[in-house]
N, C-alpha and C positions, 0 to 999 in steps of 0.2 A: 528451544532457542529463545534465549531474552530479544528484549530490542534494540539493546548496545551490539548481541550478534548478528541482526537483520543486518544494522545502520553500518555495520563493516563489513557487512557480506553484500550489501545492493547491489553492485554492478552484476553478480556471480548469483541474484536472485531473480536478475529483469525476466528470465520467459516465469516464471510463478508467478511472479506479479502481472505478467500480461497473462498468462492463462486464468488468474482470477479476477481480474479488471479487465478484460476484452477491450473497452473503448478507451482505453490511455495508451497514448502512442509510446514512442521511443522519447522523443522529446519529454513529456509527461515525468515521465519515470527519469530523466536524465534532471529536470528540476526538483520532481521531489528529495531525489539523492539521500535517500533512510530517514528524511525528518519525518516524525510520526506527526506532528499536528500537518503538516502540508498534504501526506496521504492522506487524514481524515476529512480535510477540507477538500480536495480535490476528486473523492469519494462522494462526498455530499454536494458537490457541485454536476459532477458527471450521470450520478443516479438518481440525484432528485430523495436523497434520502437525509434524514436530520442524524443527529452528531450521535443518539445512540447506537444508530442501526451500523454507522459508520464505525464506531467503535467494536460492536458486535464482530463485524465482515475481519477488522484488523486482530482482535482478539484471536478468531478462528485460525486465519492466517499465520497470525503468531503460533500456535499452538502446532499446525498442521506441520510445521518446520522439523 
């Protein structure tokens, strides 16, 4: 799945994304709404990691679709 099919599928993705983001609520995931720079920003905010590892996590994710 690309990220144009994430960013239209989000609503019908939020438990994957909270099973692989545990600490991003409902709210979280209703603001980031499929933008891929606000997931990696709020990735590297929540886990304390830099914009690689964050892209790394989004890659996998992407892939795992």
């Amino acid at each position: 799945m690309n990220w144009n099919q994430v960013e239209g599928n989000w609503k019908q993705l939020k438990g994957k994304i909270k099973a692989k983001w545990g600490d991003f609520t409902d709210d979280d995931i209703d603001k980031i709404n499929g933008r891929r720079e606000e997931l990696l920003g709020k990735i590297q905010k929540a886990y304390g990691v830099g914009k690689e590892e964050a892209e790394r996590q989004v890659n996998d994710f992407e892939r795992s679709l």
